[in-house]
N, C-alpha and C positions, 0 to 999 in steps of 0.2 A: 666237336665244337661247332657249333652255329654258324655259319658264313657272318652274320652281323656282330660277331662278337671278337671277331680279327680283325674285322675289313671296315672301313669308311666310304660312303658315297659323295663323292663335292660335283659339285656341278657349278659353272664357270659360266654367267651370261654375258656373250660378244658385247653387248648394247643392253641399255635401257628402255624399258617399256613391254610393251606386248610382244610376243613371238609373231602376230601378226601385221605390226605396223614397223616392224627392225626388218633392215637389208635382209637381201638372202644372202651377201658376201659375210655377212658379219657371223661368225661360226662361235660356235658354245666349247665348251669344252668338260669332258665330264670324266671323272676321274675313281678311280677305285684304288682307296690309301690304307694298309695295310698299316693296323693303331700300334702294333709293338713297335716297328722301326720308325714308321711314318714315310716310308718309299712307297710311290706310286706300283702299283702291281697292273693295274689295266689302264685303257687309257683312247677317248673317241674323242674326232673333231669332227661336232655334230650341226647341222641345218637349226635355225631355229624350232622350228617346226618336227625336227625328229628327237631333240633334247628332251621334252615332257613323257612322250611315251617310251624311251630308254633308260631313263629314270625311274620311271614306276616299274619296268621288266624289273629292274637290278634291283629295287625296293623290296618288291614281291621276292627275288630268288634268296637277298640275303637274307630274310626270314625264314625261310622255310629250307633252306641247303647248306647240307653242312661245307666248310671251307674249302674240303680238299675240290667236292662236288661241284660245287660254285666256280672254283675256277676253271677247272677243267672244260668246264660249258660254258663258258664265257672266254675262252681265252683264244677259242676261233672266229671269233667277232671284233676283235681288236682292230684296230689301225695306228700305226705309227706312221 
């Protein structure tokens, strides 16, 4: 099965406005939500500035990787 066909991408903006005009304290949050149960499986607390192109990786992977794959490669990137 398709990694985009399990998994959900959300992404959470600290502030309002542009990535370049928001604090650097104010952190994003971006989430990988697993659609059966609806539990968070991954999980980053990201720079403005590093939210758009982590976003588009995880875009890109859950199209084209299947679930188990997806996570396994992604799941050394985390932070809690």
């Amino acid at each position: 099965m398709k990694a985009n066909r399990a998994y959900e991408l959300l992404v959470h903006r600290g502030g309002r406005g542009p990535a370049l005009l928001r604090a650097k304290d104010e952190a994003d949050h971006v989430e990988v939500v697993e659609i059966d149960s609806g539990e968070v499986v991954l999980f980053w607390d990201t720079t403005p500035q590093q939210t758009g192109r982590l976003s588009r990786a995880l875009k890109a992977d859950l199209a084209q990787m299947d679930a188990g794959a997806f996570l396994a490669h992604w799941r050394r990137y985390e932070t809690r």
